[in-house]
C-alpha positions as a Markdown table, in Angstrom:
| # | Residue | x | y | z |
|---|---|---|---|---|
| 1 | Unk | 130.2 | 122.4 | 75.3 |
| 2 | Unk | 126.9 | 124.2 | 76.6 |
| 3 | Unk | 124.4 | 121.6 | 76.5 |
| 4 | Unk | 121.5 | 123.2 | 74.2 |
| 5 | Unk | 118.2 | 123.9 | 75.8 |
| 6 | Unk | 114.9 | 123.7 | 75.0 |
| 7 | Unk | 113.1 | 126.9 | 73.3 |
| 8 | Unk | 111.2 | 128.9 | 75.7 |
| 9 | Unk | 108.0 | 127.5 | 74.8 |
| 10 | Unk | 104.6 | 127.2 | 77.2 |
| 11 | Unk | 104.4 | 124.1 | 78.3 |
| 12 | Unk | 100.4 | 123.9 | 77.6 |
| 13 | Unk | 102.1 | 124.5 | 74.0 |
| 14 | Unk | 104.5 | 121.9 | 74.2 |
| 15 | Unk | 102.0 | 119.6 | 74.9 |
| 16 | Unk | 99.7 | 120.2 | 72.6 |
| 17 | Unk | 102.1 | 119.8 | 69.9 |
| 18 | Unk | 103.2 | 116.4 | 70.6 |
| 19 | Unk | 99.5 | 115.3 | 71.5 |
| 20 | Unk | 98.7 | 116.5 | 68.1 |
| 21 | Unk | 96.8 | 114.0 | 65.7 |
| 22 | Unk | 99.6 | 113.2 | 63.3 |
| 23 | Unk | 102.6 | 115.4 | 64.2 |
| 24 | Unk | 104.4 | 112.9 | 67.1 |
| 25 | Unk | 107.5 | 113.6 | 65.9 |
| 26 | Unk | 107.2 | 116.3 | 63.9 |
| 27 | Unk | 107.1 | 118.3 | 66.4 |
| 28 | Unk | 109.2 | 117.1 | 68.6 |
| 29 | Unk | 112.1 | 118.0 | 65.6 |
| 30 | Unk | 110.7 | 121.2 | 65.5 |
| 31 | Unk | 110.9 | 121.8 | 69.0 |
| 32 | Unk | 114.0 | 119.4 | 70.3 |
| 33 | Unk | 117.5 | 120.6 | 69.0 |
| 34 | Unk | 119.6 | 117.6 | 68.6 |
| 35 | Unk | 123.1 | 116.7 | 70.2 |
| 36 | Unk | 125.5 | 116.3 | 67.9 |
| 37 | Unk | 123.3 | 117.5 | 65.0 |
| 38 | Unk | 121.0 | 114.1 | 65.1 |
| 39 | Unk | 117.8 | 113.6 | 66.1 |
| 40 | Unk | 116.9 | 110.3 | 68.6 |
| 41 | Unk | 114.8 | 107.7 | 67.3 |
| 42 | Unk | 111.0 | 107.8 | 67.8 |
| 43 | Unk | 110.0 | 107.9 | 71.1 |
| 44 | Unk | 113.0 | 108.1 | 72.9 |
| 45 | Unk | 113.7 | 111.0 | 74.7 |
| 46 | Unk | 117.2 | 112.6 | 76.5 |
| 47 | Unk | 116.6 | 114.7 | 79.1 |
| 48 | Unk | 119.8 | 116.2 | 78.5 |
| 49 | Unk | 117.9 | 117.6 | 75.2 |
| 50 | Unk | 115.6 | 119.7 | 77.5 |
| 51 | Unk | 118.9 | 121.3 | 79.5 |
| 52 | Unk | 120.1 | 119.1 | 82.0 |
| 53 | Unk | 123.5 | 119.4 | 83.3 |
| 54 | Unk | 123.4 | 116.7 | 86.0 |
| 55 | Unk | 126.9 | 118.2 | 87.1 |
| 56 | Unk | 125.7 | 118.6 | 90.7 |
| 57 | Unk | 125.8 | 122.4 | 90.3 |
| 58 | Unk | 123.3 | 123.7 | 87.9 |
| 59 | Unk | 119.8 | 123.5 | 89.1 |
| 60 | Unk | 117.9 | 120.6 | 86.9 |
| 61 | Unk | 114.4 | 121.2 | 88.2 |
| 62 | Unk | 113.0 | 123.2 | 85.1 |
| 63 | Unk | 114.7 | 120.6 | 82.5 |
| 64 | Unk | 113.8 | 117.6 | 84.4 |
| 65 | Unk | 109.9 | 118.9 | 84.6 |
| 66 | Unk | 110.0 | 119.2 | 81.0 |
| 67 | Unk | 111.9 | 116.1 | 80.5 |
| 68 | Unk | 108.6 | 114.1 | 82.3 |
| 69 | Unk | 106.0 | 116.3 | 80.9 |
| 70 | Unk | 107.3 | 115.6 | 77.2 |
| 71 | Unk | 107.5 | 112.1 | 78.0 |
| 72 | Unk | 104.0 | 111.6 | 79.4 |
| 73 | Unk | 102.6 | 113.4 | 76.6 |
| 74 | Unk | 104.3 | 111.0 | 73.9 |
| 75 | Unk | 100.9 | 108.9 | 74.0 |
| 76 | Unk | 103.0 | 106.0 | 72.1 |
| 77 | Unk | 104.8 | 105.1 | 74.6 |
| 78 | Unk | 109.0 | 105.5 | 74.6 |
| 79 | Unk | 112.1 | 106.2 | 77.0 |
| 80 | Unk | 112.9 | 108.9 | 78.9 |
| 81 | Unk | 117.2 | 108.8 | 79.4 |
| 82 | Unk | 118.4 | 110.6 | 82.8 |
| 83 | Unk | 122.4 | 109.9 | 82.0 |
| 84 | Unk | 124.4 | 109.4 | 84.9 |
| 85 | Unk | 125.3 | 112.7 | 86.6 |
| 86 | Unk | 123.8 | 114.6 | 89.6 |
| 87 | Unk | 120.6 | 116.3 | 89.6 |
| 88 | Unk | 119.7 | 119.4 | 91.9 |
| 89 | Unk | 116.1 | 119.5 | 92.4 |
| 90 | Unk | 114.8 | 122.5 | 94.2 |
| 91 | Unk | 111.4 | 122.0 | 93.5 |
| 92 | Unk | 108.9 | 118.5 | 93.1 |
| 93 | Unk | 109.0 | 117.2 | 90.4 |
| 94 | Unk | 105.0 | 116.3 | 89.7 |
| 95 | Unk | 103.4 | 114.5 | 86.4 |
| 96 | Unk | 100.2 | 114.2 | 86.2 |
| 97 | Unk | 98.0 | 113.0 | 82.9 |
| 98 | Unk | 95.1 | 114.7 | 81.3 |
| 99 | Unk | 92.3 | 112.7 | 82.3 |
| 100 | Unk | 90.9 | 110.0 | 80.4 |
| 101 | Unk | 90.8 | 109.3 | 77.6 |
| 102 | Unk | 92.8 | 111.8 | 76.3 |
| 103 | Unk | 95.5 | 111.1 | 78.7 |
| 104 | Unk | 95.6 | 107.5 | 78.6 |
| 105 | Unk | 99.1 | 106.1 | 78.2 |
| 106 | Unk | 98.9 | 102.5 | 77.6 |
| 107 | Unk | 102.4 | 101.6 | 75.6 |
| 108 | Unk | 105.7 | 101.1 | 77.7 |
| 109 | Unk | 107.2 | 103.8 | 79.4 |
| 110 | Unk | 110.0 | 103.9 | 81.0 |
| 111 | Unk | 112.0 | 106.2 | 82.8 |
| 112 | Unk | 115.5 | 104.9 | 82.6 |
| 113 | Unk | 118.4 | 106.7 | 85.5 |
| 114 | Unk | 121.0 | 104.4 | 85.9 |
| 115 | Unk | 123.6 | 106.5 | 87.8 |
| 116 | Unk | 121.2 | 109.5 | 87.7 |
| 117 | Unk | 121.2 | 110.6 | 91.5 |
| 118 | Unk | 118.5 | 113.4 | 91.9 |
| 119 | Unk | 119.6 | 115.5 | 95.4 |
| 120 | Unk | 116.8 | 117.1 | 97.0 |
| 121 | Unk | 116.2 | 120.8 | 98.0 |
| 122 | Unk | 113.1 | 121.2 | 98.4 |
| 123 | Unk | 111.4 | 121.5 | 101.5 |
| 124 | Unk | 108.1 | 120.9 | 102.7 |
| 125 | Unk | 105.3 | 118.2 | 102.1 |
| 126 | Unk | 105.9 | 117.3 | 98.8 |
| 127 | Unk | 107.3 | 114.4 | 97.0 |
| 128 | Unk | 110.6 | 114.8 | 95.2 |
| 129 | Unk | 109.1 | 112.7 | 92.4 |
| 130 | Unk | 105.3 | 112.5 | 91.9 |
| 131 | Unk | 103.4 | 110.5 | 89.1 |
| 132 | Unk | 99.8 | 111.0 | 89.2 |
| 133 | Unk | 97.3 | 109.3 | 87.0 |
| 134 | Unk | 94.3 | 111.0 | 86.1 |
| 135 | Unk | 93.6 | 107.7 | 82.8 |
| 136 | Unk | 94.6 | 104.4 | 82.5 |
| 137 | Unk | 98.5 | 104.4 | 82.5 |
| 138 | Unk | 99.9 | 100.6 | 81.7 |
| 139 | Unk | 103.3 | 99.2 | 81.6 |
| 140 | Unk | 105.4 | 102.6 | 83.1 |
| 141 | Unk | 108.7 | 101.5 | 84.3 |
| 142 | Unk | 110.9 | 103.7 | 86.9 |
| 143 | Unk | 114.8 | 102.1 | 86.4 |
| 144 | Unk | 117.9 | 102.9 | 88.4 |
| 145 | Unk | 117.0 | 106.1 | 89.7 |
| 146 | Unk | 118.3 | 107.3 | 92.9 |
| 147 | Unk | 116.6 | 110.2 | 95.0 |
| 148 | Unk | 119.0 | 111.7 | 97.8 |
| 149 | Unk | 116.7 | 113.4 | 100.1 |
| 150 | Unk | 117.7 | 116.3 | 102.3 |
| 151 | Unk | 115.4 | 115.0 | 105.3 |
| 152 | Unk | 112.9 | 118.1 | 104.8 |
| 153 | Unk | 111.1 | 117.5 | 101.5 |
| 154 | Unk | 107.8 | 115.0 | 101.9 |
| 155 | Unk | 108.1 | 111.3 | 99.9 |
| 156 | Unk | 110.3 | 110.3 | 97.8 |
| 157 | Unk | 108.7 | 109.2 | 95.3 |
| 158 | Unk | 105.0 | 108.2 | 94.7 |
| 159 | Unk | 102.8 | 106.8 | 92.5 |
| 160 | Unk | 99.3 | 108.3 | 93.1 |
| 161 | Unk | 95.8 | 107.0 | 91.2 |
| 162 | Unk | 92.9 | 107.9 | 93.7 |
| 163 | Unk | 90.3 | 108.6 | 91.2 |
| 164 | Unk | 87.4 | 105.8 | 90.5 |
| 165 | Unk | 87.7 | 104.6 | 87.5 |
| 166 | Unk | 91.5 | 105.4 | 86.8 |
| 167 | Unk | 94.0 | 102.7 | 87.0 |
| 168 | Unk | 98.1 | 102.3 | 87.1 |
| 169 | Unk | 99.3 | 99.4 | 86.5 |
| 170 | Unk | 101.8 | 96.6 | 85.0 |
| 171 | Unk | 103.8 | 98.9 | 86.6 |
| 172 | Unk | 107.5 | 98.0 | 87.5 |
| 173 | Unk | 109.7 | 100.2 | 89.8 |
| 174 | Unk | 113.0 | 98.5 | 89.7 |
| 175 | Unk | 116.8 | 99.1 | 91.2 |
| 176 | Unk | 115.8 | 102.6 | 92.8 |
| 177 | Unk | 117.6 | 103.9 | 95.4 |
| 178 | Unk | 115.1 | 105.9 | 97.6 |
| 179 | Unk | 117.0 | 106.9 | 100.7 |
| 180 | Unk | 117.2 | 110.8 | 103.4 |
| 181 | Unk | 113.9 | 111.8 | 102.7 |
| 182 | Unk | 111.4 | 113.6 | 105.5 |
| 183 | Unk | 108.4 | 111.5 | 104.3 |
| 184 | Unk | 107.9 | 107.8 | 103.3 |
| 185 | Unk | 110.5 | 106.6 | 100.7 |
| 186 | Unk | 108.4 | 105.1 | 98.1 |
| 187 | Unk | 104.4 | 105.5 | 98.4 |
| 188 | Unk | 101.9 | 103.6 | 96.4 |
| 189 | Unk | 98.7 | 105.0 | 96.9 |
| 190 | Unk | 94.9 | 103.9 | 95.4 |
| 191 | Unk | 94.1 | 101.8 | 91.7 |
| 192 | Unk | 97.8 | 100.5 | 91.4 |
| 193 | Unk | 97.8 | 96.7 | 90.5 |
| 194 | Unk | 99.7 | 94.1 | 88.8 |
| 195 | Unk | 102.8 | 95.7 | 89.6 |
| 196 | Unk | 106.6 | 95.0 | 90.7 |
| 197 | Unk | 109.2 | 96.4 | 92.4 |
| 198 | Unk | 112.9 | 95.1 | 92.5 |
| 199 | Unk | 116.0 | 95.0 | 93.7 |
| 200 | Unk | 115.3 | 98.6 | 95.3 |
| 201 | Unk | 116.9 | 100.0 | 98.4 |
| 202 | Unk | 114.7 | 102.3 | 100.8 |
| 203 | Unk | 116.6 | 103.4 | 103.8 |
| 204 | Unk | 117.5 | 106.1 | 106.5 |
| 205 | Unk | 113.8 | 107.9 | 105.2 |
| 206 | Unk | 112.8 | 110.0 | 108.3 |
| 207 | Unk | 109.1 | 108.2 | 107.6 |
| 208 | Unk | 108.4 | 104.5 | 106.3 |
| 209 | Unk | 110.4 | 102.7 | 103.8 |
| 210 | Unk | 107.5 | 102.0 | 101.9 |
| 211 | Unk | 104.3 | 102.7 | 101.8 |
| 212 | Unk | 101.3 | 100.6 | 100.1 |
| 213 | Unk | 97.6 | 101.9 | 100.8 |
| 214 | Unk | 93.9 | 101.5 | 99.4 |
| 215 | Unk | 92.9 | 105.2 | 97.9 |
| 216 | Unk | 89.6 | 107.2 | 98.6 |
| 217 | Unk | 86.9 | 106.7 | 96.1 |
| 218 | Unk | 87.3 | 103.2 | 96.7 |
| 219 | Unk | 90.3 | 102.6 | 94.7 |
| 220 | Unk | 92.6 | 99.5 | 95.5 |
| 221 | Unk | 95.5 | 98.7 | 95.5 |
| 222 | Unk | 96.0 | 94.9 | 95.1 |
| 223 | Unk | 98.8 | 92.2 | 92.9 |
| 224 | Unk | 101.5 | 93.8 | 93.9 |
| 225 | Unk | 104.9 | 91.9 | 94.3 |
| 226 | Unk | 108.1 | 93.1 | 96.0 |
| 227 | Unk | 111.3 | 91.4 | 95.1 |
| 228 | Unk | 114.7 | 91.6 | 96.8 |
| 229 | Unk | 114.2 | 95.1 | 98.4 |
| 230 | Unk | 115.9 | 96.7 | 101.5 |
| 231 | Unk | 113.8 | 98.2 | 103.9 |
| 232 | Unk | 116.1 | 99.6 | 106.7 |
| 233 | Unk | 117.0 | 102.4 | 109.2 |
| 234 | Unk | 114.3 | 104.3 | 108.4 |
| 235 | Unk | 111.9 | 106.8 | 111.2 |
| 236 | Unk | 109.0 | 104.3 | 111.2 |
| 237 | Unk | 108.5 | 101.2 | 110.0 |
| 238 | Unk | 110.2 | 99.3 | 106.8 |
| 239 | Unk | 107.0 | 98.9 | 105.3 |
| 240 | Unk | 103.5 | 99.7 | 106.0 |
| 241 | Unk | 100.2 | 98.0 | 104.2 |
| 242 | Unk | 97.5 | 100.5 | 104.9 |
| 243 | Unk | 93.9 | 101.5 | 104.7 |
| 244 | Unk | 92.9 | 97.9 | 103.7 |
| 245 | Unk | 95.7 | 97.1 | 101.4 |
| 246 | Unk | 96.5 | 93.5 | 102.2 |
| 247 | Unk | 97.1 | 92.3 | 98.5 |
| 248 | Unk | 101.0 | 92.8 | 98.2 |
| 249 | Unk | 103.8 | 89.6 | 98.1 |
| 250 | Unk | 107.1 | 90.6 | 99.7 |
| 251 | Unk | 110.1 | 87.5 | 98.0 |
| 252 | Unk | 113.3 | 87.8 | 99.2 |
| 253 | Unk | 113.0 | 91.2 | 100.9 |
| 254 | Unk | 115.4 | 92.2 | 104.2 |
| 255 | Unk | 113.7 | 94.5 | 107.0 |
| 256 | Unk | 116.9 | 96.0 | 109.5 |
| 257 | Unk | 116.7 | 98.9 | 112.1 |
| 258 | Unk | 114.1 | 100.2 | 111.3 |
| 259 | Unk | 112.7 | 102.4 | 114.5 |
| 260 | Unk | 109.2 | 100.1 | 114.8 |
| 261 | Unk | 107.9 | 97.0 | 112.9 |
| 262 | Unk | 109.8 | 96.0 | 109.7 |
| 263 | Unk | 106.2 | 95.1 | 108.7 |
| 264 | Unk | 103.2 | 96.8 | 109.6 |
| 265 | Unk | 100.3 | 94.9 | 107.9 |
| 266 | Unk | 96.7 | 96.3 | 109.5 |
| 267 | Unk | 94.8 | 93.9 | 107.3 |
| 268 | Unk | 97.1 | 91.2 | 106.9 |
| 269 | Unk | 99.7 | 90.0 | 104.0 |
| 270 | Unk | 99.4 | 87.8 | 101.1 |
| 271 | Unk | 102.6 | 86.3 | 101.4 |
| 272 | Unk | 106.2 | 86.5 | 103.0 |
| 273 | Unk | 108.6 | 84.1 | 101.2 |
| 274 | Unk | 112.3 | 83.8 | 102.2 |
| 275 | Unk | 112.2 | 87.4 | 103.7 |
| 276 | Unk | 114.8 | 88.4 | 106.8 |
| 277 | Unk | 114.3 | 90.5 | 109.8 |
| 278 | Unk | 117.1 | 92.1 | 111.7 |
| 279 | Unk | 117.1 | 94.3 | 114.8 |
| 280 | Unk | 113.9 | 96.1 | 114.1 |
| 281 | Unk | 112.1 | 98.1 | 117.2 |
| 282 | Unk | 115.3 | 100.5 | 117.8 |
| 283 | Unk | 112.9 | 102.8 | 119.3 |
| 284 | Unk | 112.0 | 100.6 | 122.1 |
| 285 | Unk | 115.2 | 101.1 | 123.9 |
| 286 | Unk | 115.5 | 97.8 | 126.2 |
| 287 | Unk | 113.8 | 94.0 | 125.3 |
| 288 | Unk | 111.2 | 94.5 | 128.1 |
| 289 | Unk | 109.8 | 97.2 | 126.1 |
| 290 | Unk | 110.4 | 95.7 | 122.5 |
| 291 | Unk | 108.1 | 94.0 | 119.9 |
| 292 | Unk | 108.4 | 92.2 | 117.2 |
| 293 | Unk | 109.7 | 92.3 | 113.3 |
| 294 | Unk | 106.2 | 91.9 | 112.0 |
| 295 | Unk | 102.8 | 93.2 | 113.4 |
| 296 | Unk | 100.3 | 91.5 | 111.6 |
| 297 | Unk | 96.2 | 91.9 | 111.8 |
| 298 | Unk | 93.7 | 89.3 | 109.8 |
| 299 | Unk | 95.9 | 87.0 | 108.5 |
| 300 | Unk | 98.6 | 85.9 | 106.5 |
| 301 | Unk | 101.3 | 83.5 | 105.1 |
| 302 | Unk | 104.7 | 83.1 | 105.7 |
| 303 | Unk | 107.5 | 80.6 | 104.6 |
| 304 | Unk | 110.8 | 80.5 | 104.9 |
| 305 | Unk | 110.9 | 84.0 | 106.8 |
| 306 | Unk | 113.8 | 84.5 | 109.3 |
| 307 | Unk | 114.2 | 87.1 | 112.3 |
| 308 | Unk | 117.4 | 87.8 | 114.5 |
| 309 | Unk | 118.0 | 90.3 | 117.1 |
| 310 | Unk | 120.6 | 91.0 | 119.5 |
| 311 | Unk | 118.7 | 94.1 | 120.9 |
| 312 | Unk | 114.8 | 95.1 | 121.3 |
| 313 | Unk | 112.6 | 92.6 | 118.8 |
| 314 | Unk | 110.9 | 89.5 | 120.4 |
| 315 | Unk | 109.3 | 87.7 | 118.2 |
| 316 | Unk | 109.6 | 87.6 | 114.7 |
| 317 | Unk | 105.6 | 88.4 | 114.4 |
| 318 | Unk | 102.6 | 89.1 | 116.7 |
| 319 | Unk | 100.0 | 88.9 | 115.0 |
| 320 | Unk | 95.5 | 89.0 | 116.3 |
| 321 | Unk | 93.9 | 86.9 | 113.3 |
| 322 | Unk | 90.2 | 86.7 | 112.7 |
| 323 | Unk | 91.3 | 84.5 | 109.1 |
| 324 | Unk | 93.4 | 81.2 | 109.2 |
| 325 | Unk | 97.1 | 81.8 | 109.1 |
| 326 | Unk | 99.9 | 79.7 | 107.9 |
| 327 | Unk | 103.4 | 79.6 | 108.8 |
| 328 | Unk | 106.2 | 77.0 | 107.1 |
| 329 | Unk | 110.0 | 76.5 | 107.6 |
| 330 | Unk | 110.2 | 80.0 | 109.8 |
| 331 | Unk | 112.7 | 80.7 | 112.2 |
| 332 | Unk | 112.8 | 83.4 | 115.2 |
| 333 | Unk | 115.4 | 84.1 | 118.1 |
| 334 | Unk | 118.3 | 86.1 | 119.5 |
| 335 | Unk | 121.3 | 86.5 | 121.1 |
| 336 | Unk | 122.4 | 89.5 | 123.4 |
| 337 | Unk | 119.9 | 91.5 | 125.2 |
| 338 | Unk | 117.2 | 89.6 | 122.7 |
| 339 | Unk | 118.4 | 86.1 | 124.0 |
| 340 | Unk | 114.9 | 85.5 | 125.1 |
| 341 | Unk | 113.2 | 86.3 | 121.4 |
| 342 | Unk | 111.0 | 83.7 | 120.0 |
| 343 | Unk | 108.9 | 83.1 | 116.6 |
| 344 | Unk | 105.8 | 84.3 | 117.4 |
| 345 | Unk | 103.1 | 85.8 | 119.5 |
| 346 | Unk | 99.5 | 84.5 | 118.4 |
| 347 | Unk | 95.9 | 85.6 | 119.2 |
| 348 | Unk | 92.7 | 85.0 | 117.5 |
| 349 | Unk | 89.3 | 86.1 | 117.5 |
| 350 | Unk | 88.0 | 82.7 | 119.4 |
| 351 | Unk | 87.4 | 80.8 | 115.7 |
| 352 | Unk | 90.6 | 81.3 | 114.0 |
| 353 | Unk | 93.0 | 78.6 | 113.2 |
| 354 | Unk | 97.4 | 79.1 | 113.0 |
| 355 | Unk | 99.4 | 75.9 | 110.9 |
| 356 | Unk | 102.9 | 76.4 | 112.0 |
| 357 | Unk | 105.0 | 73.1 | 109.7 |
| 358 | Unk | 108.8 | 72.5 | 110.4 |
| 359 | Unk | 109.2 | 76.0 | 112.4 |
| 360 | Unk | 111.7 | 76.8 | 114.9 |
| 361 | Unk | 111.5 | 79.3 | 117.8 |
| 362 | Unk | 109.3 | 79.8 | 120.8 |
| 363 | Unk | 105.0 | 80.2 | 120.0 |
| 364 | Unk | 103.5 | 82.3 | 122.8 |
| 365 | Unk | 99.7 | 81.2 | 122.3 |
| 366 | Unk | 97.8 | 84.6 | 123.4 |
| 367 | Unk | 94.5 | 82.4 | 123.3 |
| 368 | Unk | 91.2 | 82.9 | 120.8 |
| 369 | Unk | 93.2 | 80.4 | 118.4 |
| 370 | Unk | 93.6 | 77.0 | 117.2 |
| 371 | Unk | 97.1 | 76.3 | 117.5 |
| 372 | Unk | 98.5 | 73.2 | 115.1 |
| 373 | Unk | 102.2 | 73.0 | 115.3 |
| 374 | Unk | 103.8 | 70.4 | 113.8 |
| 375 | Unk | 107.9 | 70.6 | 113.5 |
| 376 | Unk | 111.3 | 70.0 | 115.5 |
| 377 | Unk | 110.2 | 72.7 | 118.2 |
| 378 | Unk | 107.1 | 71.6 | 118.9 |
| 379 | Unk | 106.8 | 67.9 | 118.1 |
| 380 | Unk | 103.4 | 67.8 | 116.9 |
| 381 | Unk | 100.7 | 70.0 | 118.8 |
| 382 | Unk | 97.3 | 70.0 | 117.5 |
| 383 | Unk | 93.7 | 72.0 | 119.5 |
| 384 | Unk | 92.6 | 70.0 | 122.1 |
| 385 | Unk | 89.1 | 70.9 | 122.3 |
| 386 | Unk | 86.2 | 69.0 | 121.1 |
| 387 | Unk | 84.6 | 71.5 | 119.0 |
| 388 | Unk | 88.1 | 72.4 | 117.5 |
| 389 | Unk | 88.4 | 73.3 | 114.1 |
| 390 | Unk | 91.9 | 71.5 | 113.4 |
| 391 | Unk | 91.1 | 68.5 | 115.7 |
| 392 | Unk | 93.5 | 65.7 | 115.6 |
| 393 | Unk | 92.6 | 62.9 | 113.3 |
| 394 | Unk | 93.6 | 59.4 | 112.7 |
| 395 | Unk | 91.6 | 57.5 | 110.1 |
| 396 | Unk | 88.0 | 58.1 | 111.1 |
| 397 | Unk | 88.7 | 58.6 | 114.5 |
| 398 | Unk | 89.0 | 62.3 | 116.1 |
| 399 | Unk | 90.9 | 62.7 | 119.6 |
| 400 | Unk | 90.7 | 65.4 | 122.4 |
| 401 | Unk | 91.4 | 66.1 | 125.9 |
| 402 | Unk | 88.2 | 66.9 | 127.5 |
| 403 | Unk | 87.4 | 69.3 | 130.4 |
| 404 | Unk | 88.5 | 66.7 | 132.9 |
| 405 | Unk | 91.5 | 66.3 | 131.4 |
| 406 | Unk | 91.0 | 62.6 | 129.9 |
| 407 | Unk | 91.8 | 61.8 | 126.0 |
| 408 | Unk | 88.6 | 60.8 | 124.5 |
| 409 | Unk | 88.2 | 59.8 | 120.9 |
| 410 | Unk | 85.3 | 58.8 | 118.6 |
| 411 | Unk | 84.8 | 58.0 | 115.2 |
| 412 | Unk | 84.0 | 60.8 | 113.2 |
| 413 | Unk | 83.1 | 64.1 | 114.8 |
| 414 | Unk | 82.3 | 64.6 | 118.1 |
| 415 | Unk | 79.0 | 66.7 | 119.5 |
| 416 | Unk | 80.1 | 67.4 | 122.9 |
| 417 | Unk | 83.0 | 67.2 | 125.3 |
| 418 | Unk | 82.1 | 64.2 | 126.7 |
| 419 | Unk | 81.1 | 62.3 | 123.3 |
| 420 | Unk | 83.2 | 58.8 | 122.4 |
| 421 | Unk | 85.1 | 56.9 | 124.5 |
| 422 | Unk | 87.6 | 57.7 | 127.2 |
| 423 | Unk | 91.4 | 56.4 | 126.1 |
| 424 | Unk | 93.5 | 57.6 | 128.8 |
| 425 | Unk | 93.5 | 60.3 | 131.9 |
């Protein structure tokens, strides 16, 4: 049976109808025809209702559009169903609200796809799925969705809020599949915070895997966690924190041959817990010419992180801090070609101080830092200056190795190299 379609209705009408003060549903029976002669509860919309086949044959573009524009426009919040089938898209796929407050949307959302696979047509620079907020949007979910791209379309999808005084967020993207598209696979761009994404897969994207990034207008993106995602294979990097974004967690995440950096971080990270790093750098093409899983600026703190490589990554992160930066229970090395990869590559600013506890893997100290490294690899090293900021101490009593090359110590701190009392040259 023909799935029935959606009257040929404007959508400025459509709109208008369900924005309506006191119609909501009304008007969506008026407009909706029900399968099998029902009507779905309040709020929760099939996007089968608006003409979606999902057989991989018909085009879905038109019914999808509708599908989101409907949704967006149910001010109360509700569910959008994409049932499982695939979805040709020849066209982006773009929502945007009205602006604010009109087209504020501050009840749950949620787009709900599990087994929905929309395959990309489209070419050129434009997302295959684009939300835009022009309000305040709060608690929209994404779930299950998987966007095939075709390699010549832009993003895959995005999430866009670049306006001052708009805001996205309590947002949750969660088991997506984002994976063949000719941009980034999953962009987060300006006033998106308190958000999540989980147990999402972005790979083989002919740009980044993901991309986080402050907006113009000075919107910011910050409180953003990332749980159990895959970041692999794709043109770039795995994922990139740009334009200042430095705000993001990353728990349990795994970054694999991707072409550069698994992380690329120009303003540092909040955290990396428990997150693995395999056989990033494919572009490099030999070891000498490699680089590490994580390329890290300003600072940042990482535990439990892991990094492996048989070909081109050396370290699992270089970083150049100007802020302290704290490693804990980290491992880095290699086998193969990378048999000579370490843990990490560290230079400061000349005032900076790196805690490395219970690591493993070579430190290459680049200089500008202070260097404390306490664990089975490096059996306790701690600066060595006087005017160090992490000087060894014991009780009251500070120890160094001054320019001579004798241990000195003194109780309490010391003014000069050659303050306290020489223990041993």
């Amino acid at each position: 049976m023909t799935p029935p379609r959606l009257p040929d209705l404007p959508r400025r009408d459509l709109l208008a109808g369900t924005l309506g003060a006191g119609l909501g549903l009304a008007t969506l029976s008026a407009v909706l025809p029900a399968r099998a002669g029902t009507l779905p509860p309040a709020g929760q919309l099939d996007a089968r209702d608006f003409g979606a086949v999902g057989d991989g044959r018909a085009d879905d573009t038109a019914a999808l559009q509708q599908a989101l524009d409907t949704a967006f426009g149910q001010l109360h919040g509700g569910l959008l169903t994409i049932p499982p089938g695939t979805y040709r898209v020849t066209a982006p796929l773009r929502v945007e609200t009205a602006a604010k407050p009109a087209g504020n949307l501050t009840h749950a959302l949620t787009i709900q796809g599990r087994g929905a696979r929309l395959v990309s047509e489209i070419t050129g620079d434009d997302p295959v799925l684009e939300i835009v907020s022009h309000a305040v949007v709060r608690f929209l979910t994404v779930d299950g969705l998987e966007i095939q791209g075709n390699g010549e379309e832009g993003h895959g999808l995005a999430l866009t809020c670049i306006e001052r005084g708009t805001y996205l967020y309590n947002f949750c993207l969660r088991d997506l599949v984002v994976q063949g598209c000719g941009g980034d696979g999953c962009r987060l761009v300006g006033n998106l915070f308190e958000g999540q994404v989980f147990n999402s897969y972005f790979r083989d994207n002919r740009g980044n895997g993901g991309w986080f990034a402050h907006g113009p207008e000075n919107t910011v993106l910050s409180a953003v966690h990332v749980f159990g995602c895959v970041f692999g294979g794709n043109g770039v990097d795995g994922a990139v924190l740009a334009d200042g974004a430095a705000d993001i967690s990353f728990h349990g995440c795994y970054f694999l041959l991707n072409q550069r950096f698994g992380l690329n971080a120009d303003h540092g990270v909040t955290l990396l817990s428990h997150c693995g790093f395999e056989n990033n750098q494919r572009r490099a093409g030999s070891f000498a010419k490699g680089d590490a899983a994580v390329r890290l600026m300003v600072k940042g703190t990482l535990v439990g992180c892991t990094s492996y490589s048989i070909e081109y990554q050396t370290h699992l992160i270089r970083a150049f801090l100007t802020n302290d930066f704290v490693m804990v229970g980290c491992h880095g090395g290699g086998g193969g070609q990378a048999s000579g990869a370490g843990l990490a590559r560290l230079q400061g600013s000349g005032s900076t101080q790196a805690f490395l506890l219970g690591t493993t893997g070579r430190v290459d100290d680049a200089g500008g830092i202070d260097l404390i490294n306490v664990g089975p690899a490096a059996a306790g090293r701690f600066p060595s200056t006087w005017n160090s900021a992490g000087l060894l101490q014991l009780g009251g009593y500070r120890l160094w190795v001054d320019e001579t090359g004798t241990l000195r110590m003194k109780q309490g701190r010391p003014t000069s190299d050659q303050d306290g009392q020489p223990v041993a040259s």
